[in-house]
N, C-alpha and C positions, 0 to 999 in steps of 0.2 A: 294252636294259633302260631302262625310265623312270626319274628320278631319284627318288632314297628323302630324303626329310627323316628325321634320327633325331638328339634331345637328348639333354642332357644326356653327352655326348662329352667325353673328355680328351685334350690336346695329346700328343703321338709316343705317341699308346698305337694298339696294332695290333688294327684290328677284320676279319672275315670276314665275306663275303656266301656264302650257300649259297642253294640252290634247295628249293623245298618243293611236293611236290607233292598241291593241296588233296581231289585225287579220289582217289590211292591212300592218300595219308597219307605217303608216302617222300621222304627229303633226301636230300641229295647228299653225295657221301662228304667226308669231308674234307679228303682231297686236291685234291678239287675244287672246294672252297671257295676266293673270290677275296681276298686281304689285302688291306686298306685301311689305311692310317697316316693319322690324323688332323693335321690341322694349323689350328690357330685363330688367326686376325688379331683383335684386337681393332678397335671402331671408332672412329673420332677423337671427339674430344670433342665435343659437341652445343656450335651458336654461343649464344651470349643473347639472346637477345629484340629486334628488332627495335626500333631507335626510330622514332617516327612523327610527320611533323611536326604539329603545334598550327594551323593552319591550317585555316580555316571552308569557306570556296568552295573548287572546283578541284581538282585530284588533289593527295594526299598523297607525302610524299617519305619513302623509309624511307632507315637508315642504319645502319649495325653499331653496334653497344654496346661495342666493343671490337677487339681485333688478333688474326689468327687466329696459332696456335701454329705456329713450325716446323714446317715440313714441309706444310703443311695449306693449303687456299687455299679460301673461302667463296664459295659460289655462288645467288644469286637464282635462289629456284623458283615456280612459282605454281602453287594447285592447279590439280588436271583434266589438266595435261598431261604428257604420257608422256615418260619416260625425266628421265634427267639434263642439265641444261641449263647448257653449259661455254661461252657463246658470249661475247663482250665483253661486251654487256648484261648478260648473267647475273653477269661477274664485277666489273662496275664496284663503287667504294665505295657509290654509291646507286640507289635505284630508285625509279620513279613508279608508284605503286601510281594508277592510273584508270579502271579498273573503276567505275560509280558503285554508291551503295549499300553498303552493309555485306554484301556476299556471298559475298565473296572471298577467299580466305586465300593469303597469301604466305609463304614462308619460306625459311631461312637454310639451306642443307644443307652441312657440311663434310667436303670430299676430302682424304685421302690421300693425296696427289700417287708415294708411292711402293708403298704397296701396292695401291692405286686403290679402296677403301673409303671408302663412304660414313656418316655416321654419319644418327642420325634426324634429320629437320630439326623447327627451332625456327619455329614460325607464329605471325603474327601477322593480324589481321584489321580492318583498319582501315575506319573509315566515310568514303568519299565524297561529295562532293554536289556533280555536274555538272550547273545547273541550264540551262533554254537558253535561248539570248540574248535579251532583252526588254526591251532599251533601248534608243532609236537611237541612230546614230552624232552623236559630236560635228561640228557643220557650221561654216563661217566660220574656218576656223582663220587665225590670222595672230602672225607672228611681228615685233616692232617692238624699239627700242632693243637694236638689235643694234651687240654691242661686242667690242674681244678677247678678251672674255672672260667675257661674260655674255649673255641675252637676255630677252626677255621673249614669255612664250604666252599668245594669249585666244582664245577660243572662244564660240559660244553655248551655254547651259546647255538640258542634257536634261533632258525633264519626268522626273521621278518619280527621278530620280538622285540621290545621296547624297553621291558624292566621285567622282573623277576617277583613273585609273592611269594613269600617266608614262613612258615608257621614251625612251632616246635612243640613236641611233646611229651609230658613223663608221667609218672605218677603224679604230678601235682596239677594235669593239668593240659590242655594245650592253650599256649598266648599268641599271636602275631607277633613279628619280627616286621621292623622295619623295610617296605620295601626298597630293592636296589635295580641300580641300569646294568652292570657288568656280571660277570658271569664267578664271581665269586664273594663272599661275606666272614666276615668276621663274628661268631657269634659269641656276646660276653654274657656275664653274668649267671654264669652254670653252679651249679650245685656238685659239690665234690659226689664222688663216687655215686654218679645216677645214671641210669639209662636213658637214652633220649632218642626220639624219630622225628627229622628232619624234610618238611614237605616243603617242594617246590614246584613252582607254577608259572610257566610267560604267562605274559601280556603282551597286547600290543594296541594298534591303534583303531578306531570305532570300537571298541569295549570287544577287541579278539582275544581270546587265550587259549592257553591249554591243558591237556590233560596233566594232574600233579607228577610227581617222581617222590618219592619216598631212599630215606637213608637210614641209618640206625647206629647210634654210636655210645659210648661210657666212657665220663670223664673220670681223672686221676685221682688218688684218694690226696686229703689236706695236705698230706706226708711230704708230697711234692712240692708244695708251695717253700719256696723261699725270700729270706729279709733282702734288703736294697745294701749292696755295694755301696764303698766311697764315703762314710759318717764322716763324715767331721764337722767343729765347730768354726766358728768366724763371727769378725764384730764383737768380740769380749769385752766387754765391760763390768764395771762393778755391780751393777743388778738385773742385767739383760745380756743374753747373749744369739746366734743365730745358726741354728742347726742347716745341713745340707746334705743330700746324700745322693745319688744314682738313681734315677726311675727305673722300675721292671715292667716288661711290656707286659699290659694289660689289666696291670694290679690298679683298683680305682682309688685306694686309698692308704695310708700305713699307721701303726699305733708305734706312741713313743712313748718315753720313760725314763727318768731321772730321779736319782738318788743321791742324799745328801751326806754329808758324815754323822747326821743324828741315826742314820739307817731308813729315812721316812723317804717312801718311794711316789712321784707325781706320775701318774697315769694321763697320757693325750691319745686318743682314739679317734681313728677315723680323720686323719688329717691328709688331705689332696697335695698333688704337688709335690716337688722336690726340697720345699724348704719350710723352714717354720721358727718364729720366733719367739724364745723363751723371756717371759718377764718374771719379775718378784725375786730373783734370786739374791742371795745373801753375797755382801761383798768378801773378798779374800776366802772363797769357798770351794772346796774341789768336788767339783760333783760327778759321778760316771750316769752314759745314757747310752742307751740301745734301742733300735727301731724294728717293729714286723711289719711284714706284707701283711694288708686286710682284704682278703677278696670277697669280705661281705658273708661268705658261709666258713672261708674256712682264714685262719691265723697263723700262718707261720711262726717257727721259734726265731728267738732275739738274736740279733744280731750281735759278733762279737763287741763288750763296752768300749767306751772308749772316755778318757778323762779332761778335764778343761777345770782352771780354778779363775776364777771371780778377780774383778783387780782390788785391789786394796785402797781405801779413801788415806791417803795423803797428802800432809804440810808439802807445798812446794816452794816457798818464798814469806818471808815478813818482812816488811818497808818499816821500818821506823825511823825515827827523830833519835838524835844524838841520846837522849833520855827515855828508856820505854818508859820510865814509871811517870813521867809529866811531860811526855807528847803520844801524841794519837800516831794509832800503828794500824798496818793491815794483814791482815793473814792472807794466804791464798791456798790453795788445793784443788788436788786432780777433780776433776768430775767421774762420776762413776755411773751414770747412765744418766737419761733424760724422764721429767716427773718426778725428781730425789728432791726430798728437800734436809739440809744440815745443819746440824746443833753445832754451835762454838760456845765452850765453856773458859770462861776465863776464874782460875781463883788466886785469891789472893794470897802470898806467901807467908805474909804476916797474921791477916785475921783467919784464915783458910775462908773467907766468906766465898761464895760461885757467884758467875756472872755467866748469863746464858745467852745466846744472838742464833737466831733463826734466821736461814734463807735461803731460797732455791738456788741461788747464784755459786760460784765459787771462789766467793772472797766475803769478809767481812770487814769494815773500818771500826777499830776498836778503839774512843775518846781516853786521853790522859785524865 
């Protein structure tokens, strides 16, 4: 018997198939009617909507709008083709919609993983535009001031081109590079002693480019790296002081380091910039510091030290009354950085009893 479609059906209700015969007009008796119990799956929840990347040139990237529900697992379909498609591709997070043109509809279909029901899938139809290649390749490629950690690419410029697309590669990988409009770049962030293949590509304008160029190059081992020129200190005070030293081109960051006369050495890592200011230190205290280049992979050695001492908290003046011992007097003294706060002890000569005066300021009034 062919299969019958018949709606509007209700779950464990008991339906009969009987025979009907169209030329006499006669059914089959009832007993020989076949029971059928019904049974209804509902189907999974329909996915949402495709996202689609923003993206001008080149195929489009779709990607879920969300997490599919327990039990369920979402699978990329594309129209036209037959059946369900449960392959890796299908069930990756993303898909490369490259079809060009606006022709094509894709969609989201969510399985059942346990009753193996499908729901309706969710389509999206995104525009395309795989235009073809019509710009030459970048020629003369050459890579120069090559360092641990940096390099530099120049190329000659292709007529009608607009900007350049970058890509790098090593063992660890290939990433995008920033792209640029002029016909050369600066690449940072390299790992010492690596291998690297450097791909270039125009652009231009209606989504034109061209075929890539390829380069190949090995950056220097750590060995090379060098500390920053020019250390010195400034702004000395009694528990703050301000370091300052020479930028090196390209280096992004530098580690510093100071030591005390106890021998206990401060470690600062990874500090930007040509300057940095030390707090906490001890007043009247010589301390030697040394700075390295960090380029993130590799550390240069320390810089020749170089030494700076702390200023000293001293009496600079006391105001008193013809009588210290039965008029009020004032003390006064340096300041030795800003956030200090200072003890005055006053004892007595006679009882040796102390008297103690707290205060941020640089003076105290001390009562007869």
């Amino acid at each position: 018997m062919p299969p019958l479609t018949v709606g509007a059906i209700s779950s464990a209700t008991t339906y009969y198939v009987s025979s009907y015969n169209t030329a006499t007009g006669c059914e089959s008796a009832f007993d020989d009617k076949i029971p059928v119990t019904a049974s209804i799956v509902s189907l999974p929840p329909t996915a949402p909507a495709p996202i689609v990347s923003t993206n001008t040139c080149g195929p489009k990237t779709l990607s879920y709008g969300g997490t599919p529900p327990t039990g369920t697992v979402w699978y990329w379909q594309v129209a036209g083709v037959t059946g369900e498609d449960t392959s890796p591709t299908a069930a990756a997070a993303t898909y490369t919609a490259s079809a060009n043109g606006a022709t094509t509809s894709y969609y989201i279909g969510t399985l059942n993983t346990s009753t193996g029901c499908w729901s309706v899938g969710t389509s999206v139809t995104p525009s395309v535009n795989n235009p073809p290649a019509t710009l030459a390749q970048p020629t003369n490629l050459t890579i120069t001031n090559i360092s641990a950690f940096n390099a530099t690419a120049g190329w000659v410029s292709v007529s009608g081109a607009t900007g350049y697309n970058l890509s790098l590669s090593s063992i660890n990988g290939t990433v995008g590079l920033p792209s640029v409009t002029s016909n050369s770049s600066i690449i940072p962030a390299l790992q010492a002693s690596t291998s690297y293949t450097l791909t270039i590509s125009a652009t231009g304008d209606n989504c034109a480019y061209g075929s890539p160029a390829t380069i190949s190059f090995t950056t220097l081992p750590c060995s090379t790296v060098t500390p920053p020129t020019g250390l010195s200190v400034t702004s000395v005070n009694g528990t703050t002081a301000t370091v300052n030293w020479a930028a090196v081109t390209g280096i992004p960051s530098y580690n510093l380091s100071y030591t005390g006369p106890d021998g206990t050495t401060v470690q600062i890592p990874g500090v930007s910039g040509t300057s940095y200011p030390l707090t906490g230190l001890s007043t009247s205290t010589t301390y030697s510091l040394t700075i390295a280049s960090n380029t993130g992979s590799c550390v240069s050695g320390n810089s020749s030290p170089i030494t700076f001492t702390t200023n000293a908290c001293q009496l600079t003046a006391i105001s008193s009354g013809s009588n210290p011992a039965t008029t009020s007097f004032v003390v006064f003294w340096n300041s030795v950085g800003s956030g200090v706060t200072y003890t005055v002890t006053l004892t007595d000569p006679y009882t040796h009893a102390q008297t103690t005066y707290t205060t941020p300021g640089t003076s105290v009034s001390i009562p007869g």
